[in-house]
VOKOLMI-632200 format. One line per field, with one value per residue (C-alpha): residue in one letter; residue number from 1; x, y, z. Coordinates in pm, 1 decimal. Layout:
N
res <- c(a|...)
n <- c(NUM|...)
u <- c(X|...)
v <- c(Y|...)
w <- c(Z|...)
END
This chain:
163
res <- c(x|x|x|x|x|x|x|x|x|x|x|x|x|x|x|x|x|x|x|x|x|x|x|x|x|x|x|x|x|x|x|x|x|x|x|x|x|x|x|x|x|x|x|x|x|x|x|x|x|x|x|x|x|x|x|x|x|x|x|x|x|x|x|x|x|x|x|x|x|x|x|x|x|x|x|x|x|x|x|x|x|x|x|x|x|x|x|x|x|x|x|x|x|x|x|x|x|x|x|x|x|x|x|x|x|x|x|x|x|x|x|x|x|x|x|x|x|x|x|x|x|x|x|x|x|x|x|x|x|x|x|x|x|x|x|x|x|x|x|x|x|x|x|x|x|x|x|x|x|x|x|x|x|x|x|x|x|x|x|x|x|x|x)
n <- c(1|2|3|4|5|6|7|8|9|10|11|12|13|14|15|16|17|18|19|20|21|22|23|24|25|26|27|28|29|30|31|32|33|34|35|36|37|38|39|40|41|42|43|44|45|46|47|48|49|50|51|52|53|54|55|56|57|58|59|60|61|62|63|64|65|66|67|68|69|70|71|72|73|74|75|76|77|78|79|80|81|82|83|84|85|86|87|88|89|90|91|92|93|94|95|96|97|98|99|100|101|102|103|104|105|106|107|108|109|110|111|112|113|114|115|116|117|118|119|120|121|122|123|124|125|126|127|128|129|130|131|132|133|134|135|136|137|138|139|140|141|142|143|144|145|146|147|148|149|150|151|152|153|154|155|156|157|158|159|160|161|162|163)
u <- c(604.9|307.4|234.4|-75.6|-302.6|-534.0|-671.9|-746.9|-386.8|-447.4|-720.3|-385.3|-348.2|-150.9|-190.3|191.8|483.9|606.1|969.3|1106.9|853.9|732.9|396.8|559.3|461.1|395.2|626.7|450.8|90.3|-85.8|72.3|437.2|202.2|111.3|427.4|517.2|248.1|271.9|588.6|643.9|361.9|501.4|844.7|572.1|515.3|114.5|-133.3|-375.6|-588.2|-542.2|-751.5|-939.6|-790.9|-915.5|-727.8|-628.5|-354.0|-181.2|-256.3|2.2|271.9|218.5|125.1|-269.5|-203.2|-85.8|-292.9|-650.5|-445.8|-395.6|-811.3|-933.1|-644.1|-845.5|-1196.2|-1091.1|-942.7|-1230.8|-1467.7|-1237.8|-1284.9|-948.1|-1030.5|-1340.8|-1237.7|-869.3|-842.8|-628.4|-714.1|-433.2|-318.3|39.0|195.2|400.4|443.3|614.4|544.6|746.6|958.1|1296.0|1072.1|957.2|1304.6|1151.7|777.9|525.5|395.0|45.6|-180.2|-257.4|-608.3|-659.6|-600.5|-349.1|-136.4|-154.7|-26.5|269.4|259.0|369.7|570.7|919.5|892.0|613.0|689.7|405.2|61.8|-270.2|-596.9|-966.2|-859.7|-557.3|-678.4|-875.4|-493.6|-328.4|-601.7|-546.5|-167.1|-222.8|-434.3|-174.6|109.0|-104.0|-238.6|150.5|242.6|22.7|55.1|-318.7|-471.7|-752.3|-632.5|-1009.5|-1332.4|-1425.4|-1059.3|-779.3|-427.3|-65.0|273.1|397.0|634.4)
v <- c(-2430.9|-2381.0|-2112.4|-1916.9|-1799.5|-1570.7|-1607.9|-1199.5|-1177.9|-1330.6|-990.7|-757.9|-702.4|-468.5|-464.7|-405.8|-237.8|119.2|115.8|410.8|568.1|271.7|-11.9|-315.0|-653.7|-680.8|-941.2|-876.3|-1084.4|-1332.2|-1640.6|-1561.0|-1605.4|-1913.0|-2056.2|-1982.9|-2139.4|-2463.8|-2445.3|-2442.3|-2675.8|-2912.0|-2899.3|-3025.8|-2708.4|-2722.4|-2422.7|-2312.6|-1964.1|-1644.3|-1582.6|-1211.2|-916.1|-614.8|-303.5|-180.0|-484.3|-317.5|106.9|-62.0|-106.5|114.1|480.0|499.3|795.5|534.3|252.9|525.8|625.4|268.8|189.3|507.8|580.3|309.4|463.8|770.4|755.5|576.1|870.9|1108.1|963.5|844.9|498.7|588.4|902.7|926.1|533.6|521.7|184.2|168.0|447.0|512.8|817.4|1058.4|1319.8|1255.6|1505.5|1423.3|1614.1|1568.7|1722.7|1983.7|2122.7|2320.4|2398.6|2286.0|1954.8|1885.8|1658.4|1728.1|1781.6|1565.7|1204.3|1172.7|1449.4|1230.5|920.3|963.1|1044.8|661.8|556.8|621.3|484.7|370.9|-26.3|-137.3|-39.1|-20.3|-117.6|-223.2|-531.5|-387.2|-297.6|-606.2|-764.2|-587.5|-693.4|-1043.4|-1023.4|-819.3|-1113.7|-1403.3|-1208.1|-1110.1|-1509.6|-1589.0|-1295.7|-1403.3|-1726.5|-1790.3|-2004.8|-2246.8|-2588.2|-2728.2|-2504.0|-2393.7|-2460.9|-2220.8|-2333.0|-2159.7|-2234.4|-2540.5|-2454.2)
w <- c(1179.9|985.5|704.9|819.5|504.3|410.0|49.4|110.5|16.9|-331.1|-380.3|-484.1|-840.8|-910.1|-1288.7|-1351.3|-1211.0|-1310.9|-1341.4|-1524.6|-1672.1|-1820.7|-1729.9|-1724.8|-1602.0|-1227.5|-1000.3|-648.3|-806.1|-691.9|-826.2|-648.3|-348.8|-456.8|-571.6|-256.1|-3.5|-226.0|-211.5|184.3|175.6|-32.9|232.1|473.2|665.8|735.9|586.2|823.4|810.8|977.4|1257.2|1244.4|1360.2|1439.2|1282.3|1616.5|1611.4|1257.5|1407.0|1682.7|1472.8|1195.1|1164.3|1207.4|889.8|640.6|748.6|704.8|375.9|214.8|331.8|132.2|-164.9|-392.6|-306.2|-337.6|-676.8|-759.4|-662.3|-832.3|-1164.7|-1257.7|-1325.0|-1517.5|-1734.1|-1733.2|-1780.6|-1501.0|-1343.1|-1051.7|-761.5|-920.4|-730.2|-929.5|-694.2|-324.8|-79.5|157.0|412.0|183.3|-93.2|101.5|159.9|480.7|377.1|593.1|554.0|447.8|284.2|-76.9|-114.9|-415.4|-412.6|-685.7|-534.9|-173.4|-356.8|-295.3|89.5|211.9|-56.9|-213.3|-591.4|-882.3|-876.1|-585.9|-722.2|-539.1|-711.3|-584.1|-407.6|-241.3|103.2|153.5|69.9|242.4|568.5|480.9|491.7|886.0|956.5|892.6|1059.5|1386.2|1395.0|1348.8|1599.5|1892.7|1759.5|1709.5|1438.3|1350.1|1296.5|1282.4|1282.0|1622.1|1771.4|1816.5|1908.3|2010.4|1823.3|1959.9|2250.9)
END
């Protein structure tokens, strides 16, 4: 079975972890994604890439809200400033409005970008910076190539998972 790639993946960098309170060191980087394609590699299992996928194939299996919110969170705490004059250089929520939070009120999206943060997510430890999305596209990729079981095993060929 082979391991299907995208180096897209390897554009996360999450700058650390929040656990607590606290900025530690990050464990979900790109070297653990390494260590683990050389790994599987090195047991003999072949690396080919991901084929490209459309977004339509991820909007199938995951809410088309959090797939438009993890393409424009980084963006739009970009435009907002945080990065630039707050020194805040990764999307870390600190507010979840969720429906358990709400306690009855009316759900809605915050209007500002580090009150919507916290929409999709349920702690502080996975954070999303400029090469997140693009990432996060690359991992889609290699699990819709494995899914439909379509990859490139030479340029110009495509191939099935062997029966």
């Amino acid at each position: 079975m082979p391991v299907v790639w995208s180096e897209d993946c390897l554009r996360h960098e999450p700058g650390g972890e929040v656990w607590l309170g606290v900025r530690d060191e990050g464990t979900e980087v790109p070297a653990r994604a390494l260590v683990l394609r050389e790994a599987l590699a090195a047991a003999g299992a072949p690396v080919v890439p991901a084929v490209r996928h459309g977004d339509e194939i991820v909007r199938a299996v995951h809410d088309p809200d959090l797939v438009d919110h993890l393409a424009r969170v980084w963006p739009d705490w970009e435009a907002a400033g945080l990065p630039a004059e707050y020194r805040r250089d990764r999307v870390v929520p600190y507010v979840f409005p969720t429906a358990g939070m709400l306690a009855g009120l009316p759900e809605r999206s915050p209007p500002a970008v580090h009150g919507r943060a916290g929409l999709f997510c349920y702690d502080t430890m996975t954070l999303v910076g400029p090469g997140s999305w693009a990432a996060i596209r690359g991992a889609a990729r290699a699990r819709a190539s494995t899914a439909t079981g379509r990859w490139r095993r030479e340029p110009g060929t495509m191939t099935g998972l062997p029966p």
